[in-house]
N, CA, C and O atoms as a DFTB+ gen file, in Angstrom:
396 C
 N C O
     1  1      12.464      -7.755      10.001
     2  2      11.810      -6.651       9.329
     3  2      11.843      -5.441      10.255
     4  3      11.421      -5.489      11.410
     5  1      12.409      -4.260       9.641
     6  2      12.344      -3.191      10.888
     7  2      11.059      -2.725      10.614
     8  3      10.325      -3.016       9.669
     9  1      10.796      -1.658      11.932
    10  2       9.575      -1.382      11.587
    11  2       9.503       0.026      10.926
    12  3      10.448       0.779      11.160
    13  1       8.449       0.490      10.093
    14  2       8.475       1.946       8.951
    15  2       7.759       2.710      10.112
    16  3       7.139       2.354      11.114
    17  1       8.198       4.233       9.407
    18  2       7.244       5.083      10.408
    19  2       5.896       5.190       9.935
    20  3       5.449       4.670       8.912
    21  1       5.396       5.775      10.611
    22  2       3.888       5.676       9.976
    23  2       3.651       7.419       8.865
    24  3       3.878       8.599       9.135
    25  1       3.179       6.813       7.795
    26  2       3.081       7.480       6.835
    27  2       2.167       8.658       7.181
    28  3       1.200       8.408       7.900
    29  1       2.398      10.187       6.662
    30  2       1.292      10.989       7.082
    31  2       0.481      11.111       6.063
    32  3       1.132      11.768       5.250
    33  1      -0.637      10.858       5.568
    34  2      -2.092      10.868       4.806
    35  2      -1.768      12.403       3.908
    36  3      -1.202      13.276       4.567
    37  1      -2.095      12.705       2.532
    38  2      -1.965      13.460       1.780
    39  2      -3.308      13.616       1.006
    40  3      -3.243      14.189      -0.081
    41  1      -4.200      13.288       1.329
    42  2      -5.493      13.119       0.647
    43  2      -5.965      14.685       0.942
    44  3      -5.285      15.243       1.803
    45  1      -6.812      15.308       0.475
    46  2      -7.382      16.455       0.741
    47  2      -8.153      16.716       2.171
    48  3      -8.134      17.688       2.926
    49  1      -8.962      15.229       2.250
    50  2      -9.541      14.970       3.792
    51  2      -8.657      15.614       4.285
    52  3      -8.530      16.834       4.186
    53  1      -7.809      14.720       4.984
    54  2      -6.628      14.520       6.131
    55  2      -5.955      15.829       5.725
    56  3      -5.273      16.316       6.627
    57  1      -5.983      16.463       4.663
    58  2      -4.877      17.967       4.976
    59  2      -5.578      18.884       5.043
    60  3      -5.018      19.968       4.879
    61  1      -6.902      18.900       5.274
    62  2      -8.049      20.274       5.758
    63  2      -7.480      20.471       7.435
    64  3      -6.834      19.542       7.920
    65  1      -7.663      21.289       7.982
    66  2      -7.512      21.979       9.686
    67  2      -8.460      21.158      10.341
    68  3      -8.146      20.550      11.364
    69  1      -9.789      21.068       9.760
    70  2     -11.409      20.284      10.131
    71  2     -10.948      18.794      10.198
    72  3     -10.166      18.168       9.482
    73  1     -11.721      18.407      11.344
    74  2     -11.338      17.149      11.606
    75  2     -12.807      16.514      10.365
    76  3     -13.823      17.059       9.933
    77  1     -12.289      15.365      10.209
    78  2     -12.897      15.089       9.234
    79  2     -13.170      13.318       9.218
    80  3     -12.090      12.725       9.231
    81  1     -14.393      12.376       9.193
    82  2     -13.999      11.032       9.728
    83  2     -12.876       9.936       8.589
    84  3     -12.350       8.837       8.767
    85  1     -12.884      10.754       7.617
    86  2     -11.393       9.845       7.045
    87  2     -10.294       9.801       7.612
    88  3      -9.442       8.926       7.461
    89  1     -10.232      10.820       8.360
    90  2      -8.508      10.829       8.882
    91  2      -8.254      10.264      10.192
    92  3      -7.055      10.402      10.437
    93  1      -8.907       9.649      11.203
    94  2      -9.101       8.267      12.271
    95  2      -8.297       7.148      10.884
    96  3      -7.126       6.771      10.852
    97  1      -9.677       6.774       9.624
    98  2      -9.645       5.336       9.105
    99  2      -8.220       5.494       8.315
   100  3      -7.449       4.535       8.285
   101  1      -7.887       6.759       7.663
   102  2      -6.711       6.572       6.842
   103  2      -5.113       6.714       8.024
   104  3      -3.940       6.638       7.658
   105  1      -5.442       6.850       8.917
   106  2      -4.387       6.865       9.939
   107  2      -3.827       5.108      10.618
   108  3      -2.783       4.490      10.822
   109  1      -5.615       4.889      10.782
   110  2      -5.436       3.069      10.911
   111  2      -4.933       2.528       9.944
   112  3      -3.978       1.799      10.215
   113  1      -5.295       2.628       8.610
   114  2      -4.623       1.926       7.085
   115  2      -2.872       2.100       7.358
   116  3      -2.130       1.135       7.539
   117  1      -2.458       3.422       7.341
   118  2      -1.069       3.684       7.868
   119  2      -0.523       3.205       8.738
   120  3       0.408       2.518       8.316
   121  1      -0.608       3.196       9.820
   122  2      -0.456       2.138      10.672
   123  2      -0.687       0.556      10.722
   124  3       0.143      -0.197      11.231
   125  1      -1.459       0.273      10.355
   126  2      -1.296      -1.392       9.724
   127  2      -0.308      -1.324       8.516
   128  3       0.447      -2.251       8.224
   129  1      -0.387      -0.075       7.804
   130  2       0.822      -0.710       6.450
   131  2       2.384      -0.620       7.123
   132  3       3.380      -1.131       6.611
   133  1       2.354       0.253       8.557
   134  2       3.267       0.029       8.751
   135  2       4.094      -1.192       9.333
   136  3       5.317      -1.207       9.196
   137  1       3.505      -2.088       9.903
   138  2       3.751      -3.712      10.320
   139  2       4.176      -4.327       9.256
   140  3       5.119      -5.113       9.345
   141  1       3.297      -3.968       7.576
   142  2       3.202      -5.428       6.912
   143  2       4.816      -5.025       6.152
   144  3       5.611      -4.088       6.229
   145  1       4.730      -6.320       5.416
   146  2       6.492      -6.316       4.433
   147  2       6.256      -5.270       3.045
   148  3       5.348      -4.574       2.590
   149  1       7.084      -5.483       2.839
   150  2       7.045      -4.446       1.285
   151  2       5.780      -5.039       0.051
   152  3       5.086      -4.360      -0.705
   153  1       5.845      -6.818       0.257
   154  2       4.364      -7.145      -1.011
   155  2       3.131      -7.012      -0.045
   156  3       1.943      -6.876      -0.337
   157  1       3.471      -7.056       0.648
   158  2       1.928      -7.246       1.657
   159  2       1.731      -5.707       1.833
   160  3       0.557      -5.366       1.693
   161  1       2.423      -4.911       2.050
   162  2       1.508      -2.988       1.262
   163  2       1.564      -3.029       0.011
   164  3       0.731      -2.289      -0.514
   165  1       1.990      -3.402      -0.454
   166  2       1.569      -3.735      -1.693
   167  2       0.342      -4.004      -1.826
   168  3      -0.473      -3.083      -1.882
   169  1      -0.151      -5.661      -1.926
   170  2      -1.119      -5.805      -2.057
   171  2      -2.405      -5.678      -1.442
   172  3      -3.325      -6.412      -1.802
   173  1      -2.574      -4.716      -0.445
   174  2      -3.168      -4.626       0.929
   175  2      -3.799      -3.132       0.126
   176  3      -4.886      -2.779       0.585
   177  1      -3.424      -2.543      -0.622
   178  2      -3.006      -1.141      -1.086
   179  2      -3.878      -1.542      -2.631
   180  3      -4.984      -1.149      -3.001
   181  1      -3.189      -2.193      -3.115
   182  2      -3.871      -2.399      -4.549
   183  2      -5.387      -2.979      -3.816
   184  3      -6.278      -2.138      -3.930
   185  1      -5.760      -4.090      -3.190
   186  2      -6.960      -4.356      -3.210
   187  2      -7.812      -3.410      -2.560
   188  3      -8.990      -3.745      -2.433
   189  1      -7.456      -2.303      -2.124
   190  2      -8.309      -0.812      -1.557
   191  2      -8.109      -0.137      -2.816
   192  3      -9.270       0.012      -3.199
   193  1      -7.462       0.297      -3.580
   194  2      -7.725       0.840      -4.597
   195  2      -8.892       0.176      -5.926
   196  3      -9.758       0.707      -6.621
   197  1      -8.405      -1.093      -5.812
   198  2      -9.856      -2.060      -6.437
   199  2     -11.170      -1.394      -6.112
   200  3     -11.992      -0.936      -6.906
   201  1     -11.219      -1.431      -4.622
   202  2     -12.463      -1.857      -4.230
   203  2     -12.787       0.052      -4.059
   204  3     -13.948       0.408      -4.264
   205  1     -12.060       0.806      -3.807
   206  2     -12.342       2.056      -4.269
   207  2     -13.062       2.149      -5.721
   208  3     -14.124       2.771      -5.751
   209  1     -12.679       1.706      -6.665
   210  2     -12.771       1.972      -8.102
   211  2     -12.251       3.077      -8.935
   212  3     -11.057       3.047      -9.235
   213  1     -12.782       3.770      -9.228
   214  2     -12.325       5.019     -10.265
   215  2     -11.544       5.376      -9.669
   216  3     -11.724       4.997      -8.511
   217  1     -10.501       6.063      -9.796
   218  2      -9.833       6.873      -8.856
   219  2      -8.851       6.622      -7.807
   220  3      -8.024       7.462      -7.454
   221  1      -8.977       5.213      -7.217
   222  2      -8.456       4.433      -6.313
   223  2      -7.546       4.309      -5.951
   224  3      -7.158       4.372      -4.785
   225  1      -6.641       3.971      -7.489
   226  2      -5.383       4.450      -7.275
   227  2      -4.196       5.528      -7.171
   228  3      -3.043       5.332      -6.788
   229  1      -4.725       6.585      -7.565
   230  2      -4.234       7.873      -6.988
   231  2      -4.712       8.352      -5.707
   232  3      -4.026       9.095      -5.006
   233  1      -6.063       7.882      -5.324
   234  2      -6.240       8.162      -3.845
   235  2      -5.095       7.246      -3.180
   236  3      -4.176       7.890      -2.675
   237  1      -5.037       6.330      -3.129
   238  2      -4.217       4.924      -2.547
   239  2      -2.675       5.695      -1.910
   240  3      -2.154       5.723      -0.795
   241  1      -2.206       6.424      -3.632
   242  2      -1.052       6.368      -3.561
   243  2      -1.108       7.605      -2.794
   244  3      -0.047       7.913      -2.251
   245  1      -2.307       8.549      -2.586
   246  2      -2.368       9.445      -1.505
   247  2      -2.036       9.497       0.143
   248  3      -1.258      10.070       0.906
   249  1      -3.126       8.530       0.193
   250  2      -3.066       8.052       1.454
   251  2      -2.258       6.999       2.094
   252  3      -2.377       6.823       3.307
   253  1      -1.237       6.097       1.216
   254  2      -0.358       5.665       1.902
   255  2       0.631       5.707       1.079
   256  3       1.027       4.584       0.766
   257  1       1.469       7.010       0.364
   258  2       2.701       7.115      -0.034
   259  2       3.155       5.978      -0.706
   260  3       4.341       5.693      -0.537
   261  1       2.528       5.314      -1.379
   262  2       3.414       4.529      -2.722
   263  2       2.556       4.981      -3.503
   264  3       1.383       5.354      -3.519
   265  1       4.267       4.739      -4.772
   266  2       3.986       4.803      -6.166
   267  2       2.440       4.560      -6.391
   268  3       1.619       4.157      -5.566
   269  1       2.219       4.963      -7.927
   270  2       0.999       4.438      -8.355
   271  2       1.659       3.268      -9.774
   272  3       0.897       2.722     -10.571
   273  1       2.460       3.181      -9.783
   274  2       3.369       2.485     -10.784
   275  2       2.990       1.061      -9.571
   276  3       2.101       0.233      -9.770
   277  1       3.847       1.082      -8.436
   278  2       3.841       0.150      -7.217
   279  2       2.440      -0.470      -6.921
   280  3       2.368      -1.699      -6.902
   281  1       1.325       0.273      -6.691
   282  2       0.287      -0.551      -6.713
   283  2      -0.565      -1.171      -7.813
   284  3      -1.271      -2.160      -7.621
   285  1      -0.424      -0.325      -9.358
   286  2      -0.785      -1.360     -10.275
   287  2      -0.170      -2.416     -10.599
   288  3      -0.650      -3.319     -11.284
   289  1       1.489      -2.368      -9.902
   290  2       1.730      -4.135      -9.546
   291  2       1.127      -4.822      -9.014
   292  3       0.627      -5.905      -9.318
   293  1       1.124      -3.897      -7.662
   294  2       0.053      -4.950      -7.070
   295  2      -1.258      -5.390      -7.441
   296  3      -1.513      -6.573      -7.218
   297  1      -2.125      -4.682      -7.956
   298  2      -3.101      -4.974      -8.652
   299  2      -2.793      -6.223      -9.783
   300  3      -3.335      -7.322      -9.666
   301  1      -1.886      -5.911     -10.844
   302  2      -1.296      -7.567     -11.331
   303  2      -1.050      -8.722     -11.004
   304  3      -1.225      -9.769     -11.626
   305  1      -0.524      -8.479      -9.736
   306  2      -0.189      -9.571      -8.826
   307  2      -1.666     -10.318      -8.344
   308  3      -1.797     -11.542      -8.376
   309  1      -2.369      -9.715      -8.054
   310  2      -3.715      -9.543      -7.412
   311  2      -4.564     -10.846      -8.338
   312  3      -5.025     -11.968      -8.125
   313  1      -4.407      -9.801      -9.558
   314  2      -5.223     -10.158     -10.835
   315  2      -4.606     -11.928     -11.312
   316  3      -5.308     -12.764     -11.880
   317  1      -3.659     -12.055     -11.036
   318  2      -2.960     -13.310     -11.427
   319  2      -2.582     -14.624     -10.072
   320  3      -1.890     -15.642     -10.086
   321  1      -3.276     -14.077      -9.203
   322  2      -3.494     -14.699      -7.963
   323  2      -2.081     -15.054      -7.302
   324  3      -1.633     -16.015      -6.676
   325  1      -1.581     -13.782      -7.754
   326  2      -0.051     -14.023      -6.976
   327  2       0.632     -15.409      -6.951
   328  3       1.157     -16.068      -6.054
   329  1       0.368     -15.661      -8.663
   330  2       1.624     -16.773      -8.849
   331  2       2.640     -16.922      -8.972
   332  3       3.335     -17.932      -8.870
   333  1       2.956     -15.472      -9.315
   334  2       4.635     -15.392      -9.527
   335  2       5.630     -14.955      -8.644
   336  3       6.832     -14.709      -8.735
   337  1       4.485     -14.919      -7.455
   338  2       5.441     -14.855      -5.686
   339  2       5.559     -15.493      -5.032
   340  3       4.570     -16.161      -4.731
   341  1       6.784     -15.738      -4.375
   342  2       6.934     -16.754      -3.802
   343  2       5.894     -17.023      -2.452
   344  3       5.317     -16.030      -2.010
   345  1       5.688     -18.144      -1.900
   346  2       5.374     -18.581      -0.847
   347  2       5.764     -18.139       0.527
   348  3       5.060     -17.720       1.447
   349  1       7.319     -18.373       0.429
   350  2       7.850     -18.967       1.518
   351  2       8.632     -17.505       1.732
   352  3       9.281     -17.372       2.769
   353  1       8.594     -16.664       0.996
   354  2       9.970     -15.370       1.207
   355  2       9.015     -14.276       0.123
   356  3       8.142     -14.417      -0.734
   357  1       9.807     -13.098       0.779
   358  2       9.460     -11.910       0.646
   359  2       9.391     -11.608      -1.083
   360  3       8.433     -11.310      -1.796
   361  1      10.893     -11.834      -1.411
   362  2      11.494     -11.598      -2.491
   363  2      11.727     -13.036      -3.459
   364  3      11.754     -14.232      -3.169
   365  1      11.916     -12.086      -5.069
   366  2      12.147     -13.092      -5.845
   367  2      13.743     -13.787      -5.513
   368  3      14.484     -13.317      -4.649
   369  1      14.021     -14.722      -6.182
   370  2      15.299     -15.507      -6.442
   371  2      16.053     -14.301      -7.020
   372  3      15.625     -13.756      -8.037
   373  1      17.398     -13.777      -6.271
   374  2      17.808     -12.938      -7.023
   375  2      17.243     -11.446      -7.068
   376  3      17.203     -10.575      -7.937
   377  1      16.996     -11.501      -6.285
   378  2      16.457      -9.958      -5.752
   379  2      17.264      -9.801      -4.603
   380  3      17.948     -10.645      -4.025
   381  1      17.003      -7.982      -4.220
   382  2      17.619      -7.973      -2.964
   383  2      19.096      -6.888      -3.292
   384  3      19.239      -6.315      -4.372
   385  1      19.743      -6.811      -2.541
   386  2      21.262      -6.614      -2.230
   387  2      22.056      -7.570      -2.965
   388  3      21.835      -8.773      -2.823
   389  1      23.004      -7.126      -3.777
   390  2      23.782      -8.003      -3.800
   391  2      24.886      -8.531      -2.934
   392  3      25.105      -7.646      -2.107
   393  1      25.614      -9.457      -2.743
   394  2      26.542     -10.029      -1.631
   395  2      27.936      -9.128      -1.693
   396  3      28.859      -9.365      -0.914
């Protein structure tokens, strides 16, 4: 897995001049999403937008640059206890690059 750069925060907080205490916590979120794989920001992303509520997911897709299409997957995935992902690998059967 290479590693991503770290995303810069687009939320209104984080783009004022004023330091402000969201932009420390949404800098840490960025930085941890940058380690994880493509489902794991995923779902790391949807369950902060959950637990945000209203709004969540357009903040989400604020503060760490994915889709909002991308995290109400994840939120599905979430919602269905991530049965239809695999275990053992990133990707489905047949996903990917082709050869």
């Amino acid at each position: 897995m290479s590693k991503l750069a770290i995303n810069q925060c687009l939320c209104p907080n984080c783009s004022q001049i004023e330091d402000h205490p969201d932009k420390k916590l949404h800098h840490q979120m960025n930085l941890l999403l940058s380690r994880l794989d493509e489902q794991q920001r995923r779902w790391y992303v949807a369950l902060e937008a959950q637990r945000i509520g209203h709004g969540g997911i357009k903040a989400m897709s604020l503060i760490s640059g994915l889709d909002e299409k991308t995290i109400h997957r994840g939120i599905e995935e979430l919602n269905e206890d991530l049965f239809s992902r695999p275990e053992d690998k990133i990707r489905l059967t047949g996903g990917g690059r082709k050869l």
